[in-house]
N, C-alpha and C positions, 0 to 999 in steps of 0.2 A: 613625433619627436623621437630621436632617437637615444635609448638608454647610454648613460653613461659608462664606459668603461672603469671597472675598479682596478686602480693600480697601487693599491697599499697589500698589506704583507694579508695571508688568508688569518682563517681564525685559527688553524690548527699553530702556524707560525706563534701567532700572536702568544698563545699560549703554551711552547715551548721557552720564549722571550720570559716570562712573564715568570715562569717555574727556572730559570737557571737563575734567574736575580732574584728570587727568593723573595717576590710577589712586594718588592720596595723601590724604592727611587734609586736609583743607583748613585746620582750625588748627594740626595739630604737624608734619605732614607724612610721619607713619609709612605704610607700605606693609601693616601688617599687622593687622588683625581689620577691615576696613573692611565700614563698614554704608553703608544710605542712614539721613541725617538729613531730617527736614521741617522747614523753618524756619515754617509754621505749621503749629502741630501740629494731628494729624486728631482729636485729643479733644477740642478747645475747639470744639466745633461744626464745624469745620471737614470733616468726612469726604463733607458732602451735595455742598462744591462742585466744579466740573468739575474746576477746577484743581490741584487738592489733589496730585495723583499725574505733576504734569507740571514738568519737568527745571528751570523758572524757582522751585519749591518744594521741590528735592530740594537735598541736598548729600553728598559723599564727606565722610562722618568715622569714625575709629576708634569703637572702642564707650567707649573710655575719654572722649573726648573728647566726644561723644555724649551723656554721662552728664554731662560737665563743663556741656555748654550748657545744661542744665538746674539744676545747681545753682548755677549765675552765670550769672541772667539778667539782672543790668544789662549785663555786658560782652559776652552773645550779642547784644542788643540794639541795643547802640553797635557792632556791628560786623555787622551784618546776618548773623548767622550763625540769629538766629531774629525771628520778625516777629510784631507783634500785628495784631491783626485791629482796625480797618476796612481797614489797609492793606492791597496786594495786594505779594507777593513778584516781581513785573517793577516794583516803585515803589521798593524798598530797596535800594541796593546793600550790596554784601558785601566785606569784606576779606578777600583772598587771602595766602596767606601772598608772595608777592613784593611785598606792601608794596601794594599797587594795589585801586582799589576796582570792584568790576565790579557793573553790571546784567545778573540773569539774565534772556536770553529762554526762552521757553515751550518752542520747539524745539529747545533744546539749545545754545544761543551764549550766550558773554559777552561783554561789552562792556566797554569800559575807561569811566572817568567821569573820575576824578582820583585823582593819586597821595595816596595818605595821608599826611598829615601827624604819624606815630608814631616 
């Protein structure tokens, strides 16, 4: 039988993700069952391109929450917590839970843009 191919982010990825969001959920802010999320996801076609697995397309979220940004995709949307394709995820920014909207870079940095007005 042949091994599976791994197509999720490495570990070093993972824990870049994991240290810029300050090791919480990034919507509820719990510390515990924390996953990586994709804000595009790798089944919409997405799995072929480079970027797919690099830290400006990852996010720390619980699994609950995780689950939530799928079944309320207007407000993952409006809050950069997931992105449609033609866009590229360094073009959306994201709401943090301190209220602040960041652009993720590729290397593992965010950026401040503008406070949100919520």
């Amino acid at each position: 039988m042949k091994a599976r191919r791994r197509t999720g982010p490495t570990d070093v990825m993972k824990a870049i993700v994991y240290e810029r969001d300050g090791g919480i959920c990034v919507r509820c802010t719990t510390r515990h069952d924390l996953t990586i999320h994709h804000r595009v996801n790798r089944g919409m076609g997405g799995a072929r391109e480079p970027w797919i697995n690099q830290a400006h397309n990852l996010l720390t979220a619980c699994t609950k929450c995780n689950s939530w940004f799928e079944d309320h995709p207007r407000e993952s949307y409006e809050n950069g917590w997931k992105v449609r394709q033609p866009q590229l995820p360094g073009e959306v920014a994201v709401l943090y839970p301190d209220g602040r909207l960041y652009l993720l870079i590729p290397d593992g940095v965010r950026r401040t843009t503008v406070a949100a007005a919520r």
